[in-house]
N, CA, C and O atoms as a Maestro MAE file, in Angstrom:
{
 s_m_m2io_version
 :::
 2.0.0
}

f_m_ct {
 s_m_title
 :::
 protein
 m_atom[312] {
  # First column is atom index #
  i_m_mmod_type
  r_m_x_coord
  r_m_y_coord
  r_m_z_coord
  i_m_residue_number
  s_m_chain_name
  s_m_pdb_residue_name
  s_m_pdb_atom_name
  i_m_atomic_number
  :::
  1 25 -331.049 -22.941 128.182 1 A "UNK " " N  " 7
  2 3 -332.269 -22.975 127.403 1 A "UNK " " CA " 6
  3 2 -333.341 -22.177 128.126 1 A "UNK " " C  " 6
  4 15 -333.257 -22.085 129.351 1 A "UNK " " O  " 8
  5 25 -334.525 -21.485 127.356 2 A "UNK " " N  " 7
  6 3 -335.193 -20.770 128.032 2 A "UNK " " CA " 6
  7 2 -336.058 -22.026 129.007 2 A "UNK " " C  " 6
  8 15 -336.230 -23.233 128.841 2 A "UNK " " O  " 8
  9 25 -336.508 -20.975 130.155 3 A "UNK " " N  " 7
  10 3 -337.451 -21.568 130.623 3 A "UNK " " CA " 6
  11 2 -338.748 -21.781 130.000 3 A "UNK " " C  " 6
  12 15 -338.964 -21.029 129.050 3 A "UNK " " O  " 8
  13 25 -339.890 -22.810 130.358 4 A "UNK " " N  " 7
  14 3 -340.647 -23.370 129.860 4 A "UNK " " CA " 6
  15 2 -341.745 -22.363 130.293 4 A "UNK " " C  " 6
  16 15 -342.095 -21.930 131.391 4 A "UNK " " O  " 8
  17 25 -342.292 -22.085 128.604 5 A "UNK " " N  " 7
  18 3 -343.261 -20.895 128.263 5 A "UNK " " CA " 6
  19 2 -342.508 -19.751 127.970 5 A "UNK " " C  " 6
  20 15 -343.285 -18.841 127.682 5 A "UNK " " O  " 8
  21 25 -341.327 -19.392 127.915 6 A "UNK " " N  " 7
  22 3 -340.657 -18.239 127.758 6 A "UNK " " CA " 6
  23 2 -340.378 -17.865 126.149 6 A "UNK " " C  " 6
  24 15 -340.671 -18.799 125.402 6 A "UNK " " O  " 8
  25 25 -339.945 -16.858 125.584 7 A "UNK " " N  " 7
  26 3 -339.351 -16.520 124.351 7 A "UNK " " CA " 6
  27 2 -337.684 -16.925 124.339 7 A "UNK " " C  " 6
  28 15 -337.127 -16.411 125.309 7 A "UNK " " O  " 8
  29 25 -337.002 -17.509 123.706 8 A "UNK " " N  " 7
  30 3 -335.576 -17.865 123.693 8 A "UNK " " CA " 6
  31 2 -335.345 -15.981 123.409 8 A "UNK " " C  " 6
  32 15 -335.886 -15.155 122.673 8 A "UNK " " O  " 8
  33 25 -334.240 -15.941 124.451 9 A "UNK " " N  " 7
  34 3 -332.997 -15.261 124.123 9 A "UNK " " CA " 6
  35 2 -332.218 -14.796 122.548 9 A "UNK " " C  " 6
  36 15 -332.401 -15.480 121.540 9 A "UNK " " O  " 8
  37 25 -331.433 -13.670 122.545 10 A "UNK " " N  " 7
  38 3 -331.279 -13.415 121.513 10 A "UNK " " CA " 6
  39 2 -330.050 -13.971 121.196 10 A "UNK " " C  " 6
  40 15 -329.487 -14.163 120.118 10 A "UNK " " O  " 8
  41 25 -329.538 -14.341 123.124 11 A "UNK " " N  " 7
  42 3 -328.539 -14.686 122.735 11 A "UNK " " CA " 6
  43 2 -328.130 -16.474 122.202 11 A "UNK " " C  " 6
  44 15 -327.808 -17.386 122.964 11 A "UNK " " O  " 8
  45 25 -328.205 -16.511 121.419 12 A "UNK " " N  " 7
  46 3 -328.496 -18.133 120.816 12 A "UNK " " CA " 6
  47 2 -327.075 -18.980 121.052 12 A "UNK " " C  " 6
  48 15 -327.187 -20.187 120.837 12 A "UNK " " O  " 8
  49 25 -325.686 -18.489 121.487 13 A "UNK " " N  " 7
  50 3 -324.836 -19.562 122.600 13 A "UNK " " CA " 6
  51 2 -324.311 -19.578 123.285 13 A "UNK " " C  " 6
  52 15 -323.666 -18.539 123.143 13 A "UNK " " O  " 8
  53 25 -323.825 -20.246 124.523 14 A "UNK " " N  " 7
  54 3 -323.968 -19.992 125.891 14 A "UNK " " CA " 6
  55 2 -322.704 -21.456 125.528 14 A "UNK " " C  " 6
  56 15 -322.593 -22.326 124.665 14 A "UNK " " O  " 8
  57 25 -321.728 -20.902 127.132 15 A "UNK " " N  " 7
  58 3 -320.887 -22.022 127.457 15 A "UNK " " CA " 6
  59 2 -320.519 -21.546 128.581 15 A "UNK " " C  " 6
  60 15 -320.593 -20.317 128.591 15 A "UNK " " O  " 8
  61 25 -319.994 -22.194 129.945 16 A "UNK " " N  " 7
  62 3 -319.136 -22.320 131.028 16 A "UNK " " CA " 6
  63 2 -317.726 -22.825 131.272 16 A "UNK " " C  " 6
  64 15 -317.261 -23.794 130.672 16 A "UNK " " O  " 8
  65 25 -317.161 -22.221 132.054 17 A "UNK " " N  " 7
  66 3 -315.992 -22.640 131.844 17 A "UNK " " CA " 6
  67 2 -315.442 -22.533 133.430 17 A "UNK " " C  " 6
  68 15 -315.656 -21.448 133.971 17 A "UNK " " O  " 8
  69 25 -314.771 -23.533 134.205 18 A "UNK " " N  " 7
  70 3 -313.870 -23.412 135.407 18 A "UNK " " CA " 6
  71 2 -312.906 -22.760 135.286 18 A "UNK " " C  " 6
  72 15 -312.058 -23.100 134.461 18 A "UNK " " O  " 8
  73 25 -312.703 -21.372 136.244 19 A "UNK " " N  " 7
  74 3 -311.255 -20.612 135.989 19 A "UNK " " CA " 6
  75 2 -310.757 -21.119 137.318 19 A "UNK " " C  " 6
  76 15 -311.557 -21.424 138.203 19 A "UNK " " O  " 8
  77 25 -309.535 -21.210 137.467 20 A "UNK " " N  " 7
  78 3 -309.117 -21.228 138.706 20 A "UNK " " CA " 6
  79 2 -309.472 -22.426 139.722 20 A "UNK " " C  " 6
  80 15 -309.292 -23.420 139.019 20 A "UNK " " O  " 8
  81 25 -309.869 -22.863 140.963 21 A "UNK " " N  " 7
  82 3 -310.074 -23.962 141.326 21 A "UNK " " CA " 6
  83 2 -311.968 -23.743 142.052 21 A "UNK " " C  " 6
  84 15 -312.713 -24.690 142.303 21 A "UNK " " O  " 8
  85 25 -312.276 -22.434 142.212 22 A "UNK " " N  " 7
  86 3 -313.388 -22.338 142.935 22 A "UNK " " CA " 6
  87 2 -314.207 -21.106 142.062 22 A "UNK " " C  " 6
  88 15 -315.184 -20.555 142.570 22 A "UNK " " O  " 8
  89 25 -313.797 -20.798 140.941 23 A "UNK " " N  " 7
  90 3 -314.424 -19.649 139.971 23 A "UNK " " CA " 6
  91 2 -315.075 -20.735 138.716 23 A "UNK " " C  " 6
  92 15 -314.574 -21.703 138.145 23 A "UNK " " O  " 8
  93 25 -316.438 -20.059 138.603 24 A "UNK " " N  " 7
  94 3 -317.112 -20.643 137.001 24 A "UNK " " CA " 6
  95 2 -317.050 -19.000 136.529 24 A "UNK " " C  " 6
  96 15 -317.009 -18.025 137.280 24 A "UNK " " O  " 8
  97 25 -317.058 -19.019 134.836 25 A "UNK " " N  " 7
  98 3 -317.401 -18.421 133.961 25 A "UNK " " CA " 6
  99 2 -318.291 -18.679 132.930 25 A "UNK " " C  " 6
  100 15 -318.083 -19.151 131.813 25 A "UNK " " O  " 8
  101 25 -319.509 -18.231 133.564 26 A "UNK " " N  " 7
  102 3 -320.705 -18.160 132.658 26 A "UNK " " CA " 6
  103 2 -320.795 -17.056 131.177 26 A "UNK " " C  " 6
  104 15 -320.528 -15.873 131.388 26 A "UNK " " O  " 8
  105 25 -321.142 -17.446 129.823 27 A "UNK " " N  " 7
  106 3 -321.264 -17.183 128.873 27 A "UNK " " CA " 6
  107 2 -322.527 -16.733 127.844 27 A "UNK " " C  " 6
  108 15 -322.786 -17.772 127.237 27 A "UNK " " O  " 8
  109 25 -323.145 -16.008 127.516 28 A "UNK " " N  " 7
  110 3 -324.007 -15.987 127.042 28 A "UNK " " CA " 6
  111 2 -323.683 -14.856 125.641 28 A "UNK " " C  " 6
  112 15 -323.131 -13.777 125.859 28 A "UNK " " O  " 8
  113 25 -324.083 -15.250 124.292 29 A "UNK " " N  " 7
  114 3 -323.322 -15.083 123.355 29 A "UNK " " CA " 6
  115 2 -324.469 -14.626 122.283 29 A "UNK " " C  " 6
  116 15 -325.491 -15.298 122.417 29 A "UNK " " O  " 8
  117 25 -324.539 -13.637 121.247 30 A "UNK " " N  " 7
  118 3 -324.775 -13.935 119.812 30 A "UNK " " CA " 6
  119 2 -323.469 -14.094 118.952 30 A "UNK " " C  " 6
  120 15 -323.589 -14.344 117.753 30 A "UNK " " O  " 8
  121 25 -322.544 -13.992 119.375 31 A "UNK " " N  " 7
  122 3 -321.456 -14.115 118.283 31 A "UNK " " CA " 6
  123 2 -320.401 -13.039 118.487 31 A "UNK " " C  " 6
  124 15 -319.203 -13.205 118.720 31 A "UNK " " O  " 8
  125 25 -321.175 -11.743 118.334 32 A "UNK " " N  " 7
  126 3 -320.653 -10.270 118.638 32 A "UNK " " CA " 6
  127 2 -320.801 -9.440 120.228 32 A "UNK " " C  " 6
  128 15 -320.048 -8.512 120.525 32 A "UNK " " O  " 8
  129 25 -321.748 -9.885 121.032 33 A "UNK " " N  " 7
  130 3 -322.387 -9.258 121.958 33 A "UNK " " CA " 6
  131 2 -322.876 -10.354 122.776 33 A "UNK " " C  " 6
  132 15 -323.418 -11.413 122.459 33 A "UNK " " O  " 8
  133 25 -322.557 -9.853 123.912 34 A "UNK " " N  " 7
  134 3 -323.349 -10.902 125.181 34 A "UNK " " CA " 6
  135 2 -323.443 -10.369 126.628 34 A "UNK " " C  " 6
  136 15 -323.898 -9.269 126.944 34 A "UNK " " O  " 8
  137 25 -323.096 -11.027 127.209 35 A "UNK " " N  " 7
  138 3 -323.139 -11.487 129.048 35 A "UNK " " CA " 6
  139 2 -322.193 -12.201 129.490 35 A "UNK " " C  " 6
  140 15 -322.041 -13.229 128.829 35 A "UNK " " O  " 8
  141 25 -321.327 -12.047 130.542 36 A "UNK " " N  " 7
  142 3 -320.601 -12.828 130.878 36 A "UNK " " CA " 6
  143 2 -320.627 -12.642 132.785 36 A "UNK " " C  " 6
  144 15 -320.664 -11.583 133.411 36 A "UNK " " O  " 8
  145 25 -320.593 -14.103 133.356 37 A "UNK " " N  " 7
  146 3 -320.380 -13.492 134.432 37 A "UNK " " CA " 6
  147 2 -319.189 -14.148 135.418 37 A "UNK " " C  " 6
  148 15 -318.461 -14.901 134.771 37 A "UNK " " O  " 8
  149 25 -318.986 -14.086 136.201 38 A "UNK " " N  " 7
  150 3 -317.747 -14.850 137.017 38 A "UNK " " CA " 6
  151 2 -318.425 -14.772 138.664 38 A "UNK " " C  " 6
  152 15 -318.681 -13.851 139.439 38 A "UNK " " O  " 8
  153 25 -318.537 -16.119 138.697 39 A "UNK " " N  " 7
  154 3 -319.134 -16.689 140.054 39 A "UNK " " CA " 6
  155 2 -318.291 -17.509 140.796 39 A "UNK " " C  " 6
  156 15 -317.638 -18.368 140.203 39 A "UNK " " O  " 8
  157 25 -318.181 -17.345 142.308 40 A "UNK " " N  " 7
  158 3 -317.334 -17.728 143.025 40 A "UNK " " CA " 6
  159 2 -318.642 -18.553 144.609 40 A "UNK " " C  " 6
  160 15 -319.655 -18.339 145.275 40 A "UNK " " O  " 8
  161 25 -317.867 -19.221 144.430 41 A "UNK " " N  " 7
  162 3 -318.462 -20.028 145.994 41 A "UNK " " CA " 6
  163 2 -319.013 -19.351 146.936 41 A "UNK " " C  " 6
  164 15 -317.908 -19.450 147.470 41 A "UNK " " O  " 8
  165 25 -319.851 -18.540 147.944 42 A "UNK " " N  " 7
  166 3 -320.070 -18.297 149.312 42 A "UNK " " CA " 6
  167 2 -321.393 -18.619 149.989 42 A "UNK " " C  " 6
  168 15 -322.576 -18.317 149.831 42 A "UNK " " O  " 8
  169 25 -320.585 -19.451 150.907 43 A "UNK " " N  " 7
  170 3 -321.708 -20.050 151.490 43 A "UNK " " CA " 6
  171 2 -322.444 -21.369 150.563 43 A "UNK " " C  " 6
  172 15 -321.750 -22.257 150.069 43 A "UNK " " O  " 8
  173 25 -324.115 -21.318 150.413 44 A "UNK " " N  " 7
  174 3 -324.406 -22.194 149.759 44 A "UNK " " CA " 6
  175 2 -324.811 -21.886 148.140 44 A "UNK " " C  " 6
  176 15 -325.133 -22.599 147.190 44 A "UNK " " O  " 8
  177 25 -324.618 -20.435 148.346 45 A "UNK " " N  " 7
  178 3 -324.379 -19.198 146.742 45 A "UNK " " CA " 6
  179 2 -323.051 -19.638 145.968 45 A "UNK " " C  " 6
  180 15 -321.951 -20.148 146.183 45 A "UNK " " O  " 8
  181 25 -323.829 -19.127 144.941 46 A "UNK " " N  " 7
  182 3 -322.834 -18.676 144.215 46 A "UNK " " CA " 6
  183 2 -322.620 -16.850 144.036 46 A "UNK " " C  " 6
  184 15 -323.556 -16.148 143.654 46 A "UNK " " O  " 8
  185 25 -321.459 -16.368 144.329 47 A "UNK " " N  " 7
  186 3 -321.941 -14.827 143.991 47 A "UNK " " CA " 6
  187 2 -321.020 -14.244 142.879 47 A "UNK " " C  " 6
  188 15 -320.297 -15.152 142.469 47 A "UNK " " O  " 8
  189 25 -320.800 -13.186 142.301 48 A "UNK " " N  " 7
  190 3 -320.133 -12.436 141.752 48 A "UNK " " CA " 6
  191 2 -320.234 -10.982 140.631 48 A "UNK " " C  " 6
  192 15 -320.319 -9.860 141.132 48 A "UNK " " O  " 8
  193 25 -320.227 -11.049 140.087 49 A "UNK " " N  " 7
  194 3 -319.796 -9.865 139.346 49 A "UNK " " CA " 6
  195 2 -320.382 -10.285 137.321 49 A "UNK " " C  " 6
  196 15 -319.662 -10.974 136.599 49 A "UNK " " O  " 8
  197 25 -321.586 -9.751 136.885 50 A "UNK " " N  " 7
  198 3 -321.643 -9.543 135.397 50 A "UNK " " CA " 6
  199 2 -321.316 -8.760 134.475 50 A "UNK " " C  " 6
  200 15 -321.187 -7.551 134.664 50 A "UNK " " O  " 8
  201 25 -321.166 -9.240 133.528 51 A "UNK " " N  " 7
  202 3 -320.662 -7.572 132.769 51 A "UNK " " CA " 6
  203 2 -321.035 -7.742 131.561 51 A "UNK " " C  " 6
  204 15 -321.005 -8.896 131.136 51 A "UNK " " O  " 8
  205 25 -321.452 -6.749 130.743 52 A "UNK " " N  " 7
  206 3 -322.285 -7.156 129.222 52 A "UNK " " CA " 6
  207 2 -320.486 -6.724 128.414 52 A "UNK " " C  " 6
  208 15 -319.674 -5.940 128.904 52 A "UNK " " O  " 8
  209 25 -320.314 -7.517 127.127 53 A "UNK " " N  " 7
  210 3 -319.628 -7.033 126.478 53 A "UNK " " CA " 6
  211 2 -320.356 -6.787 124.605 53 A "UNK " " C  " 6
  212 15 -321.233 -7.355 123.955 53 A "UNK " " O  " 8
  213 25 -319.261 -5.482 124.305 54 A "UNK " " N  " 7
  214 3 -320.003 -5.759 122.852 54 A "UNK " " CA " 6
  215 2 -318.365 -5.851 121.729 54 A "UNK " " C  " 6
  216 15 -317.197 -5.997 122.089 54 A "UNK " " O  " 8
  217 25 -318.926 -5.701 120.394 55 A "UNK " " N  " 7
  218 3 -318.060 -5.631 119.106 55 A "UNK " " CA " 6
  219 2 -317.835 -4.383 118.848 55 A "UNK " " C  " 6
  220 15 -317.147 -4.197 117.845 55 A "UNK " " O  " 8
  221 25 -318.331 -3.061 119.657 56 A "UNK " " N  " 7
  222 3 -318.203 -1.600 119.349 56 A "UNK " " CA " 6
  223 2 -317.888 -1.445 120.874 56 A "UNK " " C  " 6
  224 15 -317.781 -2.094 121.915 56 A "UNK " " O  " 8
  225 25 -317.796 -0.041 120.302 57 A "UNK " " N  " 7
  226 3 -317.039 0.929 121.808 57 A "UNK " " CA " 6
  227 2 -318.594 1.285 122.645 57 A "UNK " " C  " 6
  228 15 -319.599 1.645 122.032 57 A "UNK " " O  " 8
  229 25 -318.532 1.101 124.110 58 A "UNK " " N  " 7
  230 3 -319.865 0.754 124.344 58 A "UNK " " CA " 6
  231 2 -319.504 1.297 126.164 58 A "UNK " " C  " 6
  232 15 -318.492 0.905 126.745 58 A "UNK " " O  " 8
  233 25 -320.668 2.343 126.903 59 A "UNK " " N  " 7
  234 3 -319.809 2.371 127.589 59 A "UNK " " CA " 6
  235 2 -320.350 0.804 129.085 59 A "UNK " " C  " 6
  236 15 -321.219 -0.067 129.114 59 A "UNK " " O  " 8
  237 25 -319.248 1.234 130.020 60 A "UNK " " N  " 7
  238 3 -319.271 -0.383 130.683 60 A "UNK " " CA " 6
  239 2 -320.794 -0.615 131.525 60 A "UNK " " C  " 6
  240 15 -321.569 0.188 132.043 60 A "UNK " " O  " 8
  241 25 -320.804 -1.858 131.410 61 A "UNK " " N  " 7
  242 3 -322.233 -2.312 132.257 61 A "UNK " " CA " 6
  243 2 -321.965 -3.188 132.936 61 A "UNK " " C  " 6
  244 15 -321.439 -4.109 132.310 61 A "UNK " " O  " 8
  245 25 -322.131 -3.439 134.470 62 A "UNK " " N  " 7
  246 3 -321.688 -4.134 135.444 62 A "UNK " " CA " 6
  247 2 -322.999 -4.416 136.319 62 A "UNK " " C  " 6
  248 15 -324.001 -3.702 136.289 62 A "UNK " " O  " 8
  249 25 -322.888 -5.210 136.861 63 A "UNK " " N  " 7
  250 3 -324.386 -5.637 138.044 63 A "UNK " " CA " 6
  251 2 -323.479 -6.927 138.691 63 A "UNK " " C  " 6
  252 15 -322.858 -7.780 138.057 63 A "UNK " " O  " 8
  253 25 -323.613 -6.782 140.154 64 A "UNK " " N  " 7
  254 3 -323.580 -8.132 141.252 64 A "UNK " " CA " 6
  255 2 -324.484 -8.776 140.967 64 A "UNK " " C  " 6
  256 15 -325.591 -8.267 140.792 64 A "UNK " " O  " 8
  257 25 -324.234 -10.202 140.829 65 A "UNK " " N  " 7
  258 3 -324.961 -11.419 140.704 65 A "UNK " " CA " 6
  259 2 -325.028 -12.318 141.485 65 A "UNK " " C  " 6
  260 15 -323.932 -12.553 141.992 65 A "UNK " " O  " 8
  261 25 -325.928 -13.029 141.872 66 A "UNK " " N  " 7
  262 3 -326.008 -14.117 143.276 66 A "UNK " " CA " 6
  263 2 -326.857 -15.309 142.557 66 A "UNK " " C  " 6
  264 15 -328.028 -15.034 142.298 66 A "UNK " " O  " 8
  265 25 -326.402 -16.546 142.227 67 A "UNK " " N  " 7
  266 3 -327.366 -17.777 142.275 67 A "UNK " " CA " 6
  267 2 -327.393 -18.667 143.347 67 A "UNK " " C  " 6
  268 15 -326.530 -18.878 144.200 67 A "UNK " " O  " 8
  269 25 -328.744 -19.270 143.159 68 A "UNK " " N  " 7
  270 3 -329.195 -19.630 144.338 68 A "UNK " " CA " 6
  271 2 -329.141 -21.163 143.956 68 A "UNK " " C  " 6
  272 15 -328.995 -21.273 142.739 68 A "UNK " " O  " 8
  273 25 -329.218 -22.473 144.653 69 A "UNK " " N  " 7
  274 3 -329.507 -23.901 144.383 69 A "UNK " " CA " 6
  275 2 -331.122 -24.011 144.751 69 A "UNK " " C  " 6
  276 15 -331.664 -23.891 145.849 69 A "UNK " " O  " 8
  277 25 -331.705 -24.282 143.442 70 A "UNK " " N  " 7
  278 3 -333.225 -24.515 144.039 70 A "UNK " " CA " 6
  279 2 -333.162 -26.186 143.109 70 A "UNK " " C  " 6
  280 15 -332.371 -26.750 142.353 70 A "UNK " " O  " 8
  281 25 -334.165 -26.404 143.571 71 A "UNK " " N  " 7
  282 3 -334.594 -27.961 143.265 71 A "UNK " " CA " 6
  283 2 -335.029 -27.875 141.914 71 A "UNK " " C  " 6
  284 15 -335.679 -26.848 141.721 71 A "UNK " " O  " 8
  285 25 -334.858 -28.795 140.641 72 A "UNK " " N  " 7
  286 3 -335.556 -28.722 139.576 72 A "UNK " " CA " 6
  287 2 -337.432 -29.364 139.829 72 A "UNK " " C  " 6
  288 15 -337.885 -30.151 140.661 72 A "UNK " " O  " 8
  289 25 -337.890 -28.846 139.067 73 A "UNK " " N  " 7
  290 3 -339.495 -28.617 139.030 73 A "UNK " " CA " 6
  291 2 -339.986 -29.544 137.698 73 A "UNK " " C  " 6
  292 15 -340.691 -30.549 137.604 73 A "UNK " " O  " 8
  293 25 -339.156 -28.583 136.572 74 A "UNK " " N  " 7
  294 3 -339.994 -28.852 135.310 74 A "UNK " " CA " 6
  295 2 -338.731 -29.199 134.371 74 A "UNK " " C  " 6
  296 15 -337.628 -28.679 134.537 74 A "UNK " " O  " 8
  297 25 -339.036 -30.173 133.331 75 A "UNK " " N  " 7
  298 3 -337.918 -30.310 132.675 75 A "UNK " " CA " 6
  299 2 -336.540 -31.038 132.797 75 A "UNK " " C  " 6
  300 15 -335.750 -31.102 131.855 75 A "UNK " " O  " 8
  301 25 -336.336 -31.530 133.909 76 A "UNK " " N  " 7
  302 3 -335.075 -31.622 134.354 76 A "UNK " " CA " 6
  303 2 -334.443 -32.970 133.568 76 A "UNK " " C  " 6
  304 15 -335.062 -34.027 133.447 76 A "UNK " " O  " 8
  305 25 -333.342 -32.768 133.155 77 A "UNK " " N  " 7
  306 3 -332.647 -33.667 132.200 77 A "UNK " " CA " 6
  307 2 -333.213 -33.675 131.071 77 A "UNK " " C  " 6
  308 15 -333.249 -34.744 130.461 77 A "UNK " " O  " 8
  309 25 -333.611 -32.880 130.682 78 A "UNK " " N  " 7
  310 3 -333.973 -32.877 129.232 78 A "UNK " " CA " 6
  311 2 -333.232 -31.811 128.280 78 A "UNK " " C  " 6
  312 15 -333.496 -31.769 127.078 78 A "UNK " " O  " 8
  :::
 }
 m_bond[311] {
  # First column is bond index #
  i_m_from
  i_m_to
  i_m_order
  :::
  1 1 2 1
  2 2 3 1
  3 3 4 2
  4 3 5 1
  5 5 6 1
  6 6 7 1
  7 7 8 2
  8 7 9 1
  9 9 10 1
  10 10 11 1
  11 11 12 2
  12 11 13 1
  13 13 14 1
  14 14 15 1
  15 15 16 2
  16 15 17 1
  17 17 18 1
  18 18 19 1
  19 19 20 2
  20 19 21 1
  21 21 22 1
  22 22 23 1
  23 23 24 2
  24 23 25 1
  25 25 26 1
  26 26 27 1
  27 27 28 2
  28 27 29 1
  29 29 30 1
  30 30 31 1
  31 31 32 2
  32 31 33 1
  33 33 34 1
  34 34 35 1
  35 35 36 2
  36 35 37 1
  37 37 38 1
  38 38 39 1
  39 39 40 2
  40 39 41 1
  41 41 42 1
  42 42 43 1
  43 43 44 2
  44 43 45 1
  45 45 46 1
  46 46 47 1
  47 47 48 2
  48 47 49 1
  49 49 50 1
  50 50 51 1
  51 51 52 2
  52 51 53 1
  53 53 54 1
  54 54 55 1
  55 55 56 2
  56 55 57 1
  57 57 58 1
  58 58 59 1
  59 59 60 2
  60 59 61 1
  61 61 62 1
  62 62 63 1
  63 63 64 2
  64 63 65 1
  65 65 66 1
  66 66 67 1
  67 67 68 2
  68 67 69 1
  69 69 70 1
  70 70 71 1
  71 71 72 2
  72 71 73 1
  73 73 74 1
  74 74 75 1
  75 75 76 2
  76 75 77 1
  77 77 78 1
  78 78 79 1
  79 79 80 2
  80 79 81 1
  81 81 82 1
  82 82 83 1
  83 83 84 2
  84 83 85 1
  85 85 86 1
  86 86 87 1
  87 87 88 2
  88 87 89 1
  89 89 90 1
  90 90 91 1
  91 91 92 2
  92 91 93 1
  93 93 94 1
  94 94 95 1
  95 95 96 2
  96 95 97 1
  97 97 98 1
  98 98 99 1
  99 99 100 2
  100 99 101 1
  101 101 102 1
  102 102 103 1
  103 103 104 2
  104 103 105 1
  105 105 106 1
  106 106 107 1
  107 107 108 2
  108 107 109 1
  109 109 110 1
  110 110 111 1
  111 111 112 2
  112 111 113 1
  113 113 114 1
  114 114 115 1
  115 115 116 2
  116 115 117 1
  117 117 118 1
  118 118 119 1
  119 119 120 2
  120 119 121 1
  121 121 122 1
  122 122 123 1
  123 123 124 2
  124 123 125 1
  125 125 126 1
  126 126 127 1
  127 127 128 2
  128 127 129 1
  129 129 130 1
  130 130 131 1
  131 131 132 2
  132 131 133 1
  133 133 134 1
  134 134 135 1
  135 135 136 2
  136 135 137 1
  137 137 138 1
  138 138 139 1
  139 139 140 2
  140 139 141 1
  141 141 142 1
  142 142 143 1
  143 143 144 2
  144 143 145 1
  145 145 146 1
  146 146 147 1
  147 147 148 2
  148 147 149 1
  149 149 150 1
  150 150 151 1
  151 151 152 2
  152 151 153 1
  153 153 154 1
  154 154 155 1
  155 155 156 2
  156 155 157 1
  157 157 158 1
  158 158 159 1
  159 159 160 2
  160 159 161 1
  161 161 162 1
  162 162 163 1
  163 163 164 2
  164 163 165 1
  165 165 166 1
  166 166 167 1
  167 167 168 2
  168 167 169 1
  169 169 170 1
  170 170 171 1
  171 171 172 2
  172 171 173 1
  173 173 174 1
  174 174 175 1
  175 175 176 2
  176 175 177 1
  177 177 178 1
  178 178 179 1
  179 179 180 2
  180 179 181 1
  181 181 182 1
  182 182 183 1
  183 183 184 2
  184 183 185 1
  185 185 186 1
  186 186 187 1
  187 187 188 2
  188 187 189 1
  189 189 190 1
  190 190 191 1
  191 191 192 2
  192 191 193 1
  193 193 194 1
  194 194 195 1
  195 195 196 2
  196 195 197 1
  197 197 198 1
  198 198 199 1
  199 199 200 2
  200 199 201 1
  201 201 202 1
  202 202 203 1
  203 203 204 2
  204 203 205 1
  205 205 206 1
  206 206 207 1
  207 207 208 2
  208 207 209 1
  209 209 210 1
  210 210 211 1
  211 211 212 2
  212 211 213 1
  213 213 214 1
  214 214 215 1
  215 215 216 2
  216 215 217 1
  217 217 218 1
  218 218 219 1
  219 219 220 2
  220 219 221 1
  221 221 222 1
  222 222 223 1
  223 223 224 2
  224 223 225 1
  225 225 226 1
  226 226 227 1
  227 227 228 2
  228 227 229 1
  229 229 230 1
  230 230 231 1
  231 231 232 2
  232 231 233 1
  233 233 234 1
  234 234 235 1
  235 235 236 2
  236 235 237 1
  237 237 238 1
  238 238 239 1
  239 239 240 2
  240 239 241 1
  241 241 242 1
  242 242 243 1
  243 243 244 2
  244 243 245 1
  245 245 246 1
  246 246 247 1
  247 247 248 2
  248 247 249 1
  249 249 250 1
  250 250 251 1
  251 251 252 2
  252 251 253 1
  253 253 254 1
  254 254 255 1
  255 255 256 2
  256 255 257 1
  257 257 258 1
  258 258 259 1
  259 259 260 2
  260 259 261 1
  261 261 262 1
  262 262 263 1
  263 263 264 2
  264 263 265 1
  265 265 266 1
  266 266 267 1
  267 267 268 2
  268 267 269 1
  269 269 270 1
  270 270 271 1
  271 271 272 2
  272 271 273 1
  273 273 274 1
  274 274 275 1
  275 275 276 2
  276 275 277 1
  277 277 278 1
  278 278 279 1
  279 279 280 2
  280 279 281 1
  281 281 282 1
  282 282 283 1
  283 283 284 2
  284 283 285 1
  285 285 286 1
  286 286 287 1
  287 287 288 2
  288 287 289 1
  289 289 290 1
  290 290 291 1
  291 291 292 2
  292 291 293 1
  293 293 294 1
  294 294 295 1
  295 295 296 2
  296 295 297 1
  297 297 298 1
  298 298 299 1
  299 299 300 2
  300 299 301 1
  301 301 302 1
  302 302 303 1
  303 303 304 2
  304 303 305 1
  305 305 306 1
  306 306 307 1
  307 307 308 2
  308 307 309 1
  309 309 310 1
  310 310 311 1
  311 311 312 2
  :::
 }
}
């Protein structure tokens, strides 16, 4: 969900998924077109690899990704 004060995303659905025993696969979706990324454990990170996909021939888009554990602030469990 967006963060608080932000514009929502175009991409309107999102899911995760465990591959393997120490890999998540993050999702971000309109239906046809999105984000996907694959994050792996290091250290107290998470790091890995994004990649946009589409429904047409498109050429590839890739970026390293790193999340961090920060403390929730605003919102949390809601």
């Amino acid at each position: 969900r967006p963060v608080s004060g932000t514009q929502p995303s175009i991409h309107r659905f999102s899911f995760w998924k465990i591959d393997g025993t120490d890999t998540v696969r993050l999702v971000w979706t309109t239906g046809f077109s999105g984000l996907g990324m694959q994050l792996y454990p290091e250290g107290k990170n998470l790091k890995g690899e994004a990649e946009t996909f589409w429904d047409f021939p498109r050429t590839e888009q890739k970026a390293k990704v790193m999340a961090r554990k920060i403390d929730c602030v605003d919102n949390c469990g809601r």
